[in-house]
C-alpha positions as CSV (number, residue, x, y, z in Angstrom):
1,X,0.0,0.0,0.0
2,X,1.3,3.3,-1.2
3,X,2.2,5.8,2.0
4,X,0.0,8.7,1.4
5,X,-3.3,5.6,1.0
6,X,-2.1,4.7,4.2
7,X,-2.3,8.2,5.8
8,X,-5.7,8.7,4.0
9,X,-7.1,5.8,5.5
10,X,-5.7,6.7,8.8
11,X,-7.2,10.5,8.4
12,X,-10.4,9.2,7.2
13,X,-10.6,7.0,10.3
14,X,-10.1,10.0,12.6
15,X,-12.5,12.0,10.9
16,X,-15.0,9.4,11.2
17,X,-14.2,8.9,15.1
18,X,-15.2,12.8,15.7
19,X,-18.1,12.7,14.5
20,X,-19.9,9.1,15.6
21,X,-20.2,9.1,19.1
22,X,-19.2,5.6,20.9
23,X,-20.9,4.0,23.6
24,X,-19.8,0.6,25.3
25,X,-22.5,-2.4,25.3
26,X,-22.4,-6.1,27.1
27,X,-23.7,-9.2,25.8
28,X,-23.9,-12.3,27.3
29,X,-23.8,-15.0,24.8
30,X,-22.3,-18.8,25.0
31,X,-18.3,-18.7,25.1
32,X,-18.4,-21.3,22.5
33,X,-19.8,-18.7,20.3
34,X,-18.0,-16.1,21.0
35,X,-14.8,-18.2,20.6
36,X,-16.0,-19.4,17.3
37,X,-17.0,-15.3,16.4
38,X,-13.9,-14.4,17.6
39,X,-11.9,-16.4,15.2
40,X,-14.3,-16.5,12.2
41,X,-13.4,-12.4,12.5
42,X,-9.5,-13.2,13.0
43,X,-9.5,-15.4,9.7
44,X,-11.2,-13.1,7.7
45,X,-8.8,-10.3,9.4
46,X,-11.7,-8.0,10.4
47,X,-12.2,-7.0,14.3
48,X,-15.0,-8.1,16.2
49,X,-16.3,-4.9,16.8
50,X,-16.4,-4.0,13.7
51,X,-18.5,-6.9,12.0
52,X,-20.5,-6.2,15.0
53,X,-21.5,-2.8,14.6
54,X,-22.3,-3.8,10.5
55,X,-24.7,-6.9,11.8
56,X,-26.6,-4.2,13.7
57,X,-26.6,-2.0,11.2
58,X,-28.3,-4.3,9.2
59,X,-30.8,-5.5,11.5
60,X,-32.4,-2.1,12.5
61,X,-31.9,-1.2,9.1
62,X,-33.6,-4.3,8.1
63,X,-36.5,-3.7,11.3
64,X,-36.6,-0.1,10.7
């Protein structure tokens, strides 16, 4: 990846973290799952909280 994408990407990141507000959230789901999540997410080299906050996304876009 060429520097100045990188430094985009990073900029673009910051920009973004300004303006969403983040809240924290607990779940309690079976560990099993979460172990299975956990490494579906590493795998695919995504972060947990990230395909997270897409699924719900989704669903109360999907809801409405």
């Amino acid at each position: 990846m060429a520097r100045s994408k990188g430094r985009q990407i990073v900029k673009a990141l910051k920009e973004k973290s300004k303006t969403e507000e983040k809240t924290n959230i607990t779940f309690r789901m079976p560990r099993q799952l979460i172990e299975e999540f956990k490494a579906a997410c590493s795998k695919e080299g995504v972060s947990a909280n990230s395909v997270a906050e897409e699924l719900i996304k989704g669903f109360v876009s999907d809801v409405g």
